[in-house]
N, C-alpha and C positions, 0 to 999 in steps of 0.2 A: 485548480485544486490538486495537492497530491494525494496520491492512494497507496498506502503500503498493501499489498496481497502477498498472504503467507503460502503459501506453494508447500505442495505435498513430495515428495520423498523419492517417488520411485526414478523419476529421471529428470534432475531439476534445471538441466540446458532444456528439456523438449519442455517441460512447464512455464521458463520464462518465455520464449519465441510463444506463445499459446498463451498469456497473460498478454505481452506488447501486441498479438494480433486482434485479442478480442479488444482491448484497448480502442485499437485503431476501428471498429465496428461502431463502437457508440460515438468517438470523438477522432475523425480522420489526422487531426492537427496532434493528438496524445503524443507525449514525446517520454521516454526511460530516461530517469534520474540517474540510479547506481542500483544495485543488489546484492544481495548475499546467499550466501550456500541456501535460505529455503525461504526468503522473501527478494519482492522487487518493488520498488518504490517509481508509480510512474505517475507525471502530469499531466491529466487530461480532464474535459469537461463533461462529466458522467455520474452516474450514481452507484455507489460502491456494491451495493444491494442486487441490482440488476447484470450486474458484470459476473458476479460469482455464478449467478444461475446458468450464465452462458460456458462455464469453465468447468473442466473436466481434472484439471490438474493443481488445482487450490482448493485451500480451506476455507481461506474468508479474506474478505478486502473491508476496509476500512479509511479512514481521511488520515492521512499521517499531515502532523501538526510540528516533529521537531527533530532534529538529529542533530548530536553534538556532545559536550563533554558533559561530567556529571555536577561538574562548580558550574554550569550554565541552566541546572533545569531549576532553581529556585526565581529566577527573572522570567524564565516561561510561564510556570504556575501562575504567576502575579495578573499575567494580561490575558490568559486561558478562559475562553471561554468553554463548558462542555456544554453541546447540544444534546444529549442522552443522558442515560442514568449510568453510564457506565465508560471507561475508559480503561486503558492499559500502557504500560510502560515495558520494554521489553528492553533490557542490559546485556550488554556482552562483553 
């Protein structure tokens, strides 16, 4: 499963190295997607819930379900399933 974790501000090379190692805590095989200036997008077999607790330099982690162009998120919707009440879509 992937996990997007939004990473806080103050120093966001020392927040990702600190996200990919607690990563490797719950799921030794977790491996880094990609990232940007204040998330990182990583696959491993964990629960997003318990990870943040262990994090010092993130907001919140969550399942990331898609990345890609914006004529691509109406075929996403279609087969989406949401396990919560709640979701979010984040554009750049």
């Amino acid at each position: 499963m992937q996990h997007l974790v939004e990473l806080s501000g103050e120093c966001e090379e020392l927040a990702r190295a600190e996200a990919f190692a607690v990563s490797r805590i719950f799921d030794p095989k977790s491996s880094h997607i990609r990232d940007d200036t204040r998330t990182i997008i990583i696959e491993g077999d964990f629960d997003p819930s318990h990870f943040v607790e262990r994090m010092g330099l993130a907001w919140s982690a969550s399942r990331h379900v898609f990345s890609g162009q914006n004529n691509e998120l109406a075929d996403v919707f279609e087969t989406l399933e949401i396990p919560g009440n709640s979701f979010r879509i984040k554009v750049k």
